[in-house]
C-alpha positions in Angstrom: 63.3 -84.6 -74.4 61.1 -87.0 -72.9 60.0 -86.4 -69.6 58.8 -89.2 -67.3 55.9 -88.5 -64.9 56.3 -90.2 -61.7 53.2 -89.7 -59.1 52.9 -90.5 -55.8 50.0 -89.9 -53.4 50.5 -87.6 -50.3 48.3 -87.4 -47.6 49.4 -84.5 -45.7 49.5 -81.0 -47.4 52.8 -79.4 -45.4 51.6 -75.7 -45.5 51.8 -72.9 -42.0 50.6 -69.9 -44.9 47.1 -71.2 -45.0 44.9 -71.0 -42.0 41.2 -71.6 -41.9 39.0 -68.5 -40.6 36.9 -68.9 -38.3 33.1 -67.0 -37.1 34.5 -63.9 -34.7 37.7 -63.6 -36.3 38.3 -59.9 -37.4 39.5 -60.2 -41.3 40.0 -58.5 -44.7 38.0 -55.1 -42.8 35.3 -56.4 -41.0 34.0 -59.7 -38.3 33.2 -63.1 -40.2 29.9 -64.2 -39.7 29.3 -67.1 -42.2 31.3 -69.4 -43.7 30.7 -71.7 -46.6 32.2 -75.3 -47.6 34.7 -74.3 -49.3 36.9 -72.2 -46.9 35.4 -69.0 -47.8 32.4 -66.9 -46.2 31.2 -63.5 -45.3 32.5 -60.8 -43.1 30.4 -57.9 -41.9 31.9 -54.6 -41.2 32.4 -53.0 -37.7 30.4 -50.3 -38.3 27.2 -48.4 -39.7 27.8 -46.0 -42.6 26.8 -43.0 -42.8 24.6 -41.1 -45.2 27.0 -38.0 -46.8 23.1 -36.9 -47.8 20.9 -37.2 -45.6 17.0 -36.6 -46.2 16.2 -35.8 -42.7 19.2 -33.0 -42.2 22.7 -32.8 -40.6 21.8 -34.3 -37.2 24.3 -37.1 -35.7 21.0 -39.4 -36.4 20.0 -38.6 -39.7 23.6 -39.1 -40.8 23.1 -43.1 -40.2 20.3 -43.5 -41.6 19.1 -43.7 -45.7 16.6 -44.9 -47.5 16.3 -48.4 -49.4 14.8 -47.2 -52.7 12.0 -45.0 -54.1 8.7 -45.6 -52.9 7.2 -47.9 -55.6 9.4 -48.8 -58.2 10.0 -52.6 -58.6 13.6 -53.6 -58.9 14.3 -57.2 -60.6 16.5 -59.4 -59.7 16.6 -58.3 -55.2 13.7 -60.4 -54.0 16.2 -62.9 -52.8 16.4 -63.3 -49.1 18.8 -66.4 -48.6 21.9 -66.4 -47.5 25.2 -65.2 -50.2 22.0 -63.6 -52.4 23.2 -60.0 -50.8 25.6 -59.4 -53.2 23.4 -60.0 -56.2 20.3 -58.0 -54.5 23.1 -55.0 -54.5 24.4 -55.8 -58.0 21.2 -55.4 -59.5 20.1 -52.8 -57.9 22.7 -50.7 -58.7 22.3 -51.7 -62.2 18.4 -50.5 -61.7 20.0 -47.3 -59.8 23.1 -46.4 -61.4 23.3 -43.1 -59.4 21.5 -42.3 -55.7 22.1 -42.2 -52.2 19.7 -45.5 -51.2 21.6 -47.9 -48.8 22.9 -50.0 -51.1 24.9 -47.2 -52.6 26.5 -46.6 -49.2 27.5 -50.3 -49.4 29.0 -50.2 -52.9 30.6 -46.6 -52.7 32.5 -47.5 -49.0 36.1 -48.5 -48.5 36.2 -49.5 -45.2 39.0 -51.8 -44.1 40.9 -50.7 -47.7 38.3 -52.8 -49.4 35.9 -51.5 -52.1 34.0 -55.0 -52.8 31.0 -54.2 -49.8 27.8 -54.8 -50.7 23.8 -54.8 -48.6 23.3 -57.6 -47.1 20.2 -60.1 -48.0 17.4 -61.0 -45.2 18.9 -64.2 -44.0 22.5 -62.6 -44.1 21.6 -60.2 -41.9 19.4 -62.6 -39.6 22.6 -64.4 -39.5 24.8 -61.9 -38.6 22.6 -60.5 -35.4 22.3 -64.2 -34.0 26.4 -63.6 -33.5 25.7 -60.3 -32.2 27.5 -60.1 -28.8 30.3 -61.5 -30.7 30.1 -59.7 -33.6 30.0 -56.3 -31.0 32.6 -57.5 -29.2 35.6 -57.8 -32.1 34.2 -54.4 -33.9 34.9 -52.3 -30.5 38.3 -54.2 -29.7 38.9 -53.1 -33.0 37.7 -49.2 -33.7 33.9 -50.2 -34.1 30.9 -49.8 -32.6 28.2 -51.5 -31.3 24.8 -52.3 -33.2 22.8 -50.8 -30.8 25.5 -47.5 -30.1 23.2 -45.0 -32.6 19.5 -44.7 -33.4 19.0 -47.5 -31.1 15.4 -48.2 -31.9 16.2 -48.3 -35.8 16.4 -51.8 -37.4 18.8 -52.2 -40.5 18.1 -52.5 -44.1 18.5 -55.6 -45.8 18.8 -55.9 -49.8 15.6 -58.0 -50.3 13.3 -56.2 -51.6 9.6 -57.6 -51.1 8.3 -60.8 -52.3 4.8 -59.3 -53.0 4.1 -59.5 -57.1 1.9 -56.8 -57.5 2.8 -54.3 -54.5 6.5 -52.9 -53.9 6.6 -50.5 -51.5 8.2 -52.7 -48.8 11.7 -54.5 -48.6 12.9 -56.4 -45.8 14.7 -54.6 -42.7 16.1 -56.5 -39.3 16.3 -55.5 -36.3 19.3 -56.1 -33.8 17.1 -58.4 -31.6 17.2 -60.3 -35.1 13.1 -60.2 -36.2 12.4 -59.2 -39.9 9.9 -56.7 -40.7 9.0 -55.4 -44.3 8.9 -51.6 -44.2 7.9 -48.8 -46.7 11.2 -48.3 -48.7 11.4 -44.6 -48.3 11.7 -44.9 -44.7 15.3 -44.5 -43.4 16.9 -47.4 -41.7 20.3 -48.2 -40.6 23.2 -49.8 -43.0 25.7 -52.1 -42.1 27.4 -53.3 -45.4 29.1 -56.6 -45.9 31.5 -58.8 -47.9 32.4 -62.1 -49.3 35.9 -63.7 -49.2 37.5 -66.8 -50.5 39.8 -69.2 -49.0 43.3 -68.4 -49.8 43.6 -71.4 -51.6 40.7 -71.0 -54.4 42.4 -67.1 -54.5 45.0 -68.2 -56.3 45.2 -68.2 -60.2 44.8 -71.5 -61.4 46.9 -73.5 -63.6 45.5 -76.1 -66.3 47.1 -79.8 -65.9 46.6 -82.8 -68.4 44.7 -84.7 -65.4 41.2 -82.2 -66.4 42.1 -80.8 -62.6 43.5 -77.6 -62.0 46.7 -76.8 -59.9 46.1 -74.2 -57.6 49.2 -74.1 -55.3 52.4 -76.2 -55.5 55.1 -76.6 -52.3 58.2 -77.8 -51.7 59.2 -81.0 -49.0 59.4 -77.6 -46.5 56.2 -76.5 -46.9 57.6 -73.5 -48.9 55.2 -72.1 -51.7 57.7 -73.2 -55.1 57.9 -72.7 -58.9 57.4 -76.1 -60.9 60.8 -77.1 -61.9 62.8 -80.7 -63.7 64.5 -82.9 -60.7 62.8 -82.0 -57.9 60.2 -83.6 -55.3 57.5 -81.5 -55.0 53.6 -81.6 -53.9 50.8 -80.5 -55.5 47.7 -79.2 -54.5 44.7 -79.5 -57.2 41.2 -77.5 -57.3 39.2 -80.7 -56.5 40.6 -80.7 -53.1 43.5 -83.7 -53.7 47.3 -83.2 -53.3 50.2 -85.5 -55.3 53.6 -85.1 -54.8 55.7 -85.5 -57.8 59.1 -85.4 -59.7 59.2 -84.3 -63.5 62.8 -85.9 -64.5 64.0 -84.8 -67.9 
């Protein structure tokens, strides 16, 4: 059967499921703090983990604090300090430490919030995430947290960038709450709050190939409802490069 293709521009996507987040909203386990251009960003989580092995002992402080790494050993790939590099810092550290108790391992071992995706943030992220800190404080309390500043008070946080230097790496980055960087020895024990990234719930969605070299990512009927392609029957289309059609397949 032949099937005609009849396209029609529409304007207006009709859809209540999809809402934007935006920086202070509590989400997927944690606060956002960044968000990038594509309706995605990063969330942090509400509170510091703690180290189930401690170097220090069993105190209520040593538990929140660990170490970033061994005193000297270079580890490629987490000299990155910009903003969405924190998840690549942790990736490849954990590929250079398969097995530890360093900060990053607190990151990638937690499930906070039901989520097991948490990684240690880069330099910037964390620079970004303590110039929302009143905020940040503020939705992690309202919502079973705690405060930056509520433990170890005069502790900064690690970050996953490790130094820049070329021929000397005993430092990494660390940042304190007041939000200045400093590069400390890497056996010194610091604070962790881990971090996550999260995509809008439209580029979530499993795409579909079309014949227009664009993907389908999401297709609704006149209602708004989220529908199933089928012959007959006006529907609209929303595509990966960000336009929407609404069409009718008639066999």
């Amino acid at each position: 059967m032949k099937k005609i293709l009849i396209l029609f521009i529409f304007f207006k996507l009709i859809n209540s499921n999809i809402k934007a987040q935006s920086i202070g909203d509590f989400y997927q386990g944690g606060v956002v703090f960044y968000l990038d251009s594509f309706g995605g960003g990063l969330i942090v989580d509400i509170a510091d983990l703690s180290n189930p092995n401690p170097v220090g002992g069993t105190t209520s402080l040593d538990t929140l604090l660990s170490r970033w790494g061994n005193y000297s050993n270079h580890v490629p790939g987490t000299s990155s300090p910009f903003l969405g590099s924190g998840e690549t810092n942790t990736q490849n550290f954990i590929n250079f430490y398969s097995n530890g108790n360093f900060a990053a391992h607190l990151c990638v071992n937690s499930n906070r919030g039901g989520y097991n995706d948490w990684f240690l943030p880069s330099k910037q992220e964390l620079e970004e995430i303590f110039s929302y800190k009143a905020l940040i404080d503020s939705v992690a309390l309202i919502n079973g947290g705690h405060l930056f500043d509520d433990f170890a008070t005069l502790y900064p946080y690690w970050s996953s960038t490790e130094t820049p230097s070329t021929t000397d790496y005993r430092n990494a980055y660390a940042v304190y709450p007041g939000n200045f960087s400093v590069l400390r020895g890497k056996i010194l024990e610091y604070k962790v709050r881990a971090t996550r990234s999260f995509r809008s719930p439209i580029n979530s969605i499993t795409n579909i190939e079309t014949n227009e070299n664009k993907k389908v990512i999401k297709v609704f009927n006149l209602l708004g409802q989220e529908s199933i392609p089928e012959p007959n029957t006006i529907l609209i289309f929303l595509y990966s490069d960000g336009s929407v059609e609404k069409k009718i397949s008639v066999k």
